[in-house]
C-alpha positions as semicolon CSV with decimal commas, in nm:
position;residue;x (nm);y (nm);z (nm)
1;X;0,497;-4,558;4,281
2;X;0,507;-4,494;4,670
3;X;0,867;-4,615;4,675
4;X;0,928;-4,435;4,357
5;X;0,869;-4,097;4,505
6;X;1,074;-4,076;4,744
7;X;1,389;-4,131;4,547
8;X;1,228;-3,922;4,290
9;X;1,213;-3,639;4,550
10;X;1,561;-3,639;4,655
11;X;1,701;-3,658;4,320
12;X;1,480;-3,349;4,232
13;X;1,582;-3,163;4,509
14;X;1,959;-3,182;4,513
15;X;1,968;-3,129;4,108
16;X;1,708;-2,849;4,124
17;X;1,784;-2,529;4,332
18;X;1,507;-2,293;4,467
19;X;1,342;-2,097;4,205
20;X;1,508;-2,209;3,930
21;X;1,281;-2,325;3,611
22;X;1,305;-2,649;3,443
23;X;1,117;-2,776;3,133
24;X;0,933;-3,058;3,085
25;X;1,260;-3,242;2,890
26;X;1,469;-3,157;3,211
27;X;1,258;-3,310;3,427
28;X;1,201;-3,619;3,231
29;X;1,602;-3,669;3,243
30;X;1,556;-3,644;3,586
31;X;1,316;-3,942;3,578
32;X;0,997;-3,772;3,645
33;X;0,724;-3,861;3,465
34;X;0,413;-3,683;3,402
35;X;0,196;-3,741;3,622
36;X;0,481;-3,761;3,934
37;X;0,520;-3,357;3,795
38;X;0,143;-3,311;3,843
39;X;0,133;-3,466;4,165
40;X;0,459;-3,253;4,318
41;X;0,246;-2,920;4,104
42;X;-0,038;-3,045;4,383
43;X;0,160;-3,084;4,662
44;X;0,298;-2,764;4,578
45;X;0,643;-2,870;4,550
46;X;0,691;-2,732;4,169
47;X;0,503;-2,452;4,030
48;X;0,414;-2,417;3,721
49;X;0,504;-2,134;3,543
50;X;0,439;-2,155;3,183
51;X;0,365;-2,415;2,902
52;X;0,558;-2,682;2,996
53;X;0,751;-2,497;3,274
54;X;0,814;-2,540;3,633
55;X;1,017;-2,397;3,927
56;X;1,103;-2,563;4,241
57;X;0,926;-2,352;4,554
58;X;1,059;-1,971;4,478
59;X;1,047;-1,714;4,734
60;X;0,955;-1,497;4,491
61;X;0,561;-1,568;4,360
62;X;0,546;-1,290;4,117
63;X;0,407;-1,371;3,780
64;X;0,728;-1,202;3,604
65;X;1,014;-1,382;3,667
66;X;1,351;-1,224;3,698
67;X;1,554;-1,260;3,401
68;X;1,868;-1,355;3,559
69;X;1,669;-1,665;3,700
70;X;1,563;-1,722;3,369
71;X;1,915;-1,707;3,188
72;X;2,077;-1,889;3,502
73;X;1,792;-2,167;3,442
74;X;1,922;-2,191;3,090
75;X;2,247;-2,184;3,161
76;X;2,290;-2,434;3,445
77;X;2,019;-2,692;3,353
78;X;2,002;-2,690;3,026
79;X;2,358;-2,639;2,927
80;X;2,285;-2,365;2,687
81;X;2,589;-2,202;2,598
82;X;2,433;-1,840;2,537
83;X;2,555;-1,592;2,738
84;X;2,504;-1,193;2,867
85;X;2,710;-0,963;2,697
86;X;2,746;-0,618;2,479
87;X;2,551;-0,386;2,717
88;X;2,389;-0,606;2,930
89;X;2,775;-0,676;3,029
90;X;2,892;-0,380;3,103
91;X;2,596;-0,275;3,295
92;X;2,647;-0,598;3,536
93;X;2,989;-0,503;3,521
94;X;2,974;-0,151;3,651
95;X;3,042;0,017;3,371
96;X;2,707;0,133;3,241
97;X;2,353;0,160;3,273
98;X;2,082;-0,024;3,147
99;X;1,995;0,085;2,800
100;X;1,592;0,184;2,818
101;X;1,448;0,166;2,493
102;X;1,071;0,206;2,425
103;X;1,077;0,240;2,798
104;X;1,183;-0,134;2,895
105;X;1,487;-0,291;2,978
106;X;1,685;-0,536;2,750
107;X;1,875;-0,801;2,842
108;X;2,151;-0,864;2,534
109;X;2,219;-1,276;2,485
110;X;2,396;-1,393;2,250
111;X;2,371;-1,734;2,124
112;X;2,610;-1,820;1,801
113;X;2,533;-2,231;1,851
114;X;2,156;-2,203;1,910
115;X;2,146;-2,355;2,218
116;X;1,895;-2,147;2,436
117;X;1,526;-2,306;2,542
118;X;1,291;-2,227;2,344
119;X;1,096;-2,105;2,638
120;X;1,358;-1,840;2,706
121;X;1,183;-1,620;2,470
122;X;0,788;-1,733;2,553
123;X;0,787;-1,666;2,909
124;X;0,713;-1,344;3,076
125;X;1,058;-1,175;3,233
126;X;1,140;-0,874;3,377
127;X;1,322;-0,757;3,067
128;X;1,297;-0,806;2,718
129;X;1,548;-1,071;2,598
130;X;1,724;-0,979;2,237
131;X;1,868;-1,253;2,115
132;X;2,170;-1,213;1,878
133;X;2,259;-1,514;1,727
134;X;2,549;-1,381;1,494
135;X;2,865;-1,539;1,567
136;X;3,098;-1,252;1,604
137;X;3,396;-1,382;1,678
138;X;3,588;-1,706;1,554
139;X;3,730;-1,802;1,909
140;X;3,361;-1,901;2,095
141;X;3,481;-1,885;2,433
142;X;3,730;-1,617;2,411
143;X;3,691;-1,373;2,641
144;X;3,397;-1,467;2,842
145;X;3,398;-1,531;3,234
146;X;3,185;-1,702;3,461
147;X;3,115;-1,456;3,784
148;X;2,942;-1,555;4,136
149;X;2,586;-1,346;4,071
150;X;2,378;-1,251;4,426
151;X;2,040;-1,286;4,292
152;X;1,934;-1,088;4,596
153;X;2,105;-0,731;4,477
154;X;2,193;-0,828;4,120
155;X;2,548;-0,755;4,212
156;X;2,847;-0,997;4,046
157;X;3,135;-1,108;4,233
158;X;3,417;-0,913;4,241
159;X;3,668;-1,188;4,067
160;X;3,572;-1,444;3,817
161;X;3,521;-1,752;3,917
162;X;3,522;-2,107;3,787
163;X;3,112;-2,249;3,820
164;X;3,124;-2,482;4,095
165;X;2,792;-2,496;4,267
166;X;2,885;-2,570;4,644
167;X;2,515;-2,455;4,788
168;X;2,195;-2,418;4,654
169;X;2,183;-2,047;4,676
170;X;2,524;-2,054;4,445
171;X;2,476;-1,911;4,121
172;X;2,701;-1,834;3,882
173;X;2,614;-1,643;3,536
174;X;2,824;-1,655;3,206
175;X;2,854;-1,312;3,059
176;X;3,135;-1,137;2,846
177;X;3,417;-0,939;2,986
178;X;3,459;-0,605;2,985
179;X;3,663;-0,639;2,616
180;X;3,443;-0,866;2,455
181;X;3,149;-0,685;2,578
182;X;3,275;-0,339;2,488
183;X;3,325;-0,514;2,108
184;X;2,972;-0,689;2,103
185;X;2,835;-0,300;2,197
186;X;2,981;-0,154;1,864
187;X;2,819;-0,431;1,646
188;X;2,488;-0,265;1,777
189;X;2,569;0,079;1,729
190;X;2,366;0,257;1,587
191;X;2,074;0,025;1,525
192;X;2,038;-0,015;1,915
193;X;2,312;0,179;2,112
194;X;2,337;0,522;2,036
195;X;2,674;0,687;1,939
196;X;2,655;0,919;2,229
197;X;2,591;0,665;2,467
198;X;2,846;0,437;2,350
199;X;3,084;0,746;2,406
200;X;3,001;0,758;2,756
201;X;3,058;0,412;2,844
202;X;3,369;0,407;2,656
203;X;3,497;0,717;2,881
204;X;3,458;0,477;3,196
205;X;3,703;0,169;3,026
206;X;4,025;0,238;3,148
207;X;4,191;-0,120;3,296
208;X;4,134;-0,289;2,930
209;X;4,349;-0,573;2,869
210;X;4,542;-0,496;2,573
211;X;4,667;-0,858;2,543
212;X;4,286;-1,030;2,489
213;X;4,191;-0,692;2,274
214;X;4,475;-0,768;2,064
215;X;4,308;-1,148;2,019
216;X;3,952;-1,031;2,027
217;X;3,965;-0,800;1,751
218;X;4,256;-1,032;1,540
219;X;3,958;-1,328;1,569
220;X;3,618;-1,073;1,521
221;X;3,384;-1,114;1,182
222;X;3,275;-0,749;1,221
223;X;3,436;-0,496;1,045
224;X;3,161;-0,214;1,141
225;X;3,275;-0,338;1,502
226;X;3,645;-0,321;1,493
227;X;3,656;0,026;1,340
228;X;3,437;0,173;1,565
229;X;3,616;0,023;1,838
230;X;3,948;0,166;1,693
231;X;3,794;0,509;1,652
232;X;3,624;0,553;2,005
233;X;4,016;0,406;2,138
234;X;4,217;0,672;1,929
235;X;3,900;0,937;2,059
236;X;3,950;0,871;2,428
237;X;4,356;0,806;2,451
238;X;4,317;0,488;2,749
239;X;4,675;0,424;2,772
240;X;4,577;0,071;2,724
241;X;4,549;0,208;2,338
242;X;4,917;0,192;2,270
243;X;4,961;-0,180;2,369
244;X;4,681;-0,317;2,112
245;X;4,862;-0,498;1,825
246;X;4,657;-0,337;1,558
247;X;4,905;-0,509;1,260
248;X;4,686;-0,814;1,241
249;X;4,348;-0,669;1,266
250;X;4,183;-0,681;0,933
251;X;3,960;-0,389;0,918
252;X;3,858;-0,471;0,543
253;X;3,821;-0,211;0,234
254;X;3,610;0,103;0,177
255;X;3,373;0,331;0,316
256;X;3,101;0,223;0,536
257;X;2,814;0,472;0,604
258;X;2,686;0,448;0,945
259;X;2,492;0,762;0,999
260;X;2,327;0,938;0,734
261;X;2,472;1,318;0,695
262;X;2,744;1,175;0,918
263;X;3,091;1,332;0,852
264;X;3,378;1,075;0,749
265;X;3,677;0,981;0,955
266;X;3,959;0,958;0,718
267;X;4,136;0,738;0,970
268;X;3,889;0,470;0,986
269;X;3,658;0,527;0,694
270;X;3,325;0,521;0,873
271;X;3,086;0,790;0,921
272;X;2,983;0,883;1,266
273;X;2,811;1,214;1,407
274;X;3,031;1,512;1,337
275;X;3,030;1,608;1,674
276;X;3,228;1,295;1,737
277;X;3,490;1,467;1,515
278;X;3,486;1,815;1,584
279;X;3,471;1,746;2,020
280;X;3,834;1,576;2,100
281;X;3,798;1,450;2,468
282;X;4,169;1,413;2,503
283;X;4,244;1,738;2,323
């Protein structure tokens, strides 16, 4: 065992970075067995941190772990392919605020393959995780990014950036672009993003790609997404609008109430609040 450790150690160290959690199954694959995890949770080299749970000698002590960490954890070590987007996006992004509901924050994940820990959702963050495990689009990957993420100010890095971890304080988060995040927000409307509030953020998205639109909306499963999408476009005129090949978006058949004594767009066939209707921002 003594000469065990050592090598044990190392290996731990470099694949582990500070403050970073790691379940029980990671750190097997690591070649740590239990009672070499008990023995580094006495030396005070891991902390445990839930059932089954550990983090390698955080800065931060606090009970509530930050949920980036978290999602980072998930990401990086246990190759879950869940990733931020809809709100949670667009607020990393810049382009909106948190959404407060009940008064707590939610974090948005969305996780079509079901790849995400199990302990994702049992341990205590600092915001509640809502997990969406619809696949909404066909194309998986399309239009999501991978962005340098300062864990220190919560800020992304201006350009995205292939993962590449180069230090141990390099951390990189998978989240949805601006356009696929913008699309994920409809699908939510207006069951957890208000119409009004979608309105504002929409106000804000002017450097759209119209290119990856095009794709994103040609390759989504929701129609309840795509119209509203098309609506709040044709509401706010981003000249951006023009350039989105619309032809070979199926936006399927009929009416679809969204708001009850809503008033109905003829355009799109959805109804939405008639203020909506009757208050043209680009009137």
């Amino acid at each position: 065992m003594s000469e065990q450790k050592p090598a044990s150690l190392n290996r731990l160290l470099k694949a582990l970075p500070p403050g970073l959690l790691a379940d029980t199954g990671w750190l097997r694959s690591q070649g740590l067995s239990r009672s070499l995890v008990h023995d580094y949770v006495q030396r005070g080299l891991l902390e445990r941190v839930g059932a089954r749970l550990y983090r390698r000698g955080a800065a931060d002590s606090s009970d509530t772990i930050r949920w980036e960490v978290a999602v980072l954890s998930a990401q990086q070590l246990n190759r879950a392919s869940v990733h931020v987007g809809g709100p949670t996006a667009l607020a990393l992004l810049g382009l909106a605020h948190y959404l407060k509901l009940a008064g707590e924050h939610r974090v948005y994940l969305y996780d079509p393959k079901h790849t995400a820990p199990t302990w994702l959702n049992a341990t205590k963050l600092s915001a509640d995780i809502v997990k969406r495990t619809k696949r909404l689009f066909s194309g998986d990957g399309l239009g999501l990014e991978w962005r340098r993420i300062d864990l220190g100010t919560g800020r992304l890095g201006a350009q995205p950036v292939e993962p590449k971890i180069l230090e141990p304080w390099d951390h990189f988060l998978r989240l949805s672009g601006e356009e696929r995040a913008v699309i994920e927000m409809m699908d939510e409307i207006p069951s957890s993003v208000g119409f009004e509030h979608a309105d504002e953020i929409f106000q804000s998205l002017t450097n759209l790609r119209p290119s990856l639109l095009s794709r994103l909306l040609q390759t989504c499963t929701s129609v309840k997404a795509k119209r509203l999408f098309l609506f709040y476009a044709d509401r706010h005129g981003h000249a951006w609008r023009r350039r989105v090949d619309r032809d070979s978006v199926d936006l399927g058949k009929g009416k679809r109430q969204l708001v009850p004594g809503g008033k109905l767009d003829p355009e799109y066939q959805i109804t939405v609040p008639a203020k909506l209707l009757e208050d043209n921002p680009v009137a």
